[in-house]
Each structure stands twice: as C-alpha cells, then as structure tokens.
C-alpha positions, 0 to 999 in steps of 0.5 A: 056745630062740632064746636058745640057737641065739644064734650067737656064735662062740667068746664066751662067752654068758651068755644061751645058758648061763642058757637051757640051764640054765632048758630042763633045769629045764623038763624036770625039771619037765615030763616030758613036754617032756625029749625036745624040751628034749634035743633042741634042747640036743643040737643046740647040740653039736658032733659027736662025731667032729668035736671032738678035731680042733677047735682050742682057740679054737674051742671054746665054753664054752657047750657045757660049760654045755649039757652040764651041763644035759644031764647034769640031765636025764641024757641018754644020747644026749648022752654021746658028745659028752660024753665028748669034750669032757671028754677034751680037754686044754684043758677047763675041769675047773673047769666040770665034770669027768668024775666030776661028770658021771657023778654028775649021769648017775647022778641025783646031785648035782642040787638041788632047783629052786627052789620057784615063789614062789607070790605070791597064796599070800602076799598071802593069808598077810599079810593073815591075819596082820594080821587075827590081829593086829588081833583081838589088839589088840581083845582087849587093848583090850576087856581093858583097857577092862573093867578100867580104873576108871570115874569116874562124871563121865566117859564110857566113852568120850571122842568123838574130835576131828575133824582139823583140815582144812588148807587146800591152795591150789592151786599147792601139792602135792597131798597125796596124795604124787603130787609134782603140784601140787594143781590137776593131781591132786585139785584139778581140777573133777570130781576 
C-alpha cells in the first residue's frame, strides 16, 4: 500500500497503477481484506466535490487506474467520485468510460485472475512424466531383448566398457563446467 500513497504530482506512475491493479485482485481473492483494500484505494482519490473545479493538469491518470480496480471490487463508496472524473471533458475515455465502469459495478467484464503457478505441483508433474517415460523405455528394452535371437557364443549381454578416464591438469578448467581452473574447484586437497 506504500507503492500507492507514492506521491508523484500529476506524472504518471506505473508502480501506483500496477498496485492498485494487484490490491483489487487481492480483495477479490480474500474477502476478508476488500474493506481495507477499498479503503486505502478511496483514499488515493480526490473528493468528489473538489474535482470538477481541478484543472486539467492536475488530474492524475493514476486515479483512473484506481478506479478501475475499485470498480473490480465493485465499491459503492467510490461511485461519487467516479462519477465525477468520468463526467470531465478531458478524461481519458480510452481508459475507462461511464459504461465499462457501470459493467464492471455490475460484476461484469472482470476476468478471471490468473491461476497461482503452483511450481512444486509441477516439478512433481515432470518427474511423473520422466518416471512413465523411462518405464516405457524398460518395456521396449526388455521387448526387444526377448525377441532378439541369441547366438549361442555370445552372451545376452555385452559387459560395458569403462570410460577412458582423461587426465585434467591442474591449470585446465575444471570439468564440472564451473568455467574455474580445475585446482580452484574439484582439484583442491580435500575436494
């Protein structure tokens, strides 16, 4: 709610929008919290009575920001004010209008916030999916090994040959891909 109260005059504030914008999906998610939210968005708003005498340079685009988010939360107590700047010759109707306001009022016209990203969910969705797919791979290996013809000089299975082990000196880099010379990573005493 600091982000909000952010004084800057007339300008333009990205931050001030993007928090209103993030306060009324907070309320719309948390019930609970809507009065406070409205409360400190009200707040950012000129009173009603005051703002057809305010010049044109005075006026604040912000406020038409927070007064979209008002209008998501559909905030009665706000409407006065609302209505106001919206009745002003030089609002920006590009923003919001009178009738995308009553809409949104009305519980219209809002979409539907964005699903949490549930990460842990999908680390667990992944590691599901590369288990299933290497239970296949031991099907079609097992499969193919059962109908594959057998010599009988042969074994069923060839022993696998160790890697040849390269020798790393110790002013080369470091073969686990750190980009350190191999005596500053894994070539240290003790490592």
């Amino acid at each position: 709610m600091r982000v909000l109260a952010t004084p800057t005059g007339t300008e333009f504030h990205y931050g001030r929008s993007s928090a209103a914008s993030i306060l009324a999906r907070i309320a719309r998610r948390h019930p609970e919290t809507r009065d406070t939210v409205a409360a400190a968005l009200r707040a950012q708003l000129p009173a009603a009575a005051v703002i057809p005498q305010l010049p044109a340079e005075a006026i604040d685009e912000t406020w038409l920001w927070i007064l979209l988010a008002l209008s998501g939360i559909q905030d009665e107590a706000s409407r006065p004010q609302a209505l106001a700047l919206l009745a002003r010759d030089d609002n920006d109707e590009m923003l919001l209008d009178r009738d995308y306001y009553e809409a949104r009022m009305r519980g219209e016209l809002i979409g539907d916030d964005p699903p949490v990203y549930d990460l842990a969910g999908k680390y667990v969705q992944l590691a599901d999916m590369v288990r299933w797919e290497q239970q296949i791979e031991r099907e079609r290996a097992a499969q193919a090994a059962q109908s594959a013809p057998r010599s009988p000089k042969q074994p069923a299975t060839q022993p696998a040959k160790p890697a040849p082990k390269v020798k790393v000196g110790r002013n080369d880099p470091c073969p686990c891909g750190s980009g350190k010379k191999y005596k500053q990573c894994h070539g240290r005493p003790g490592q």
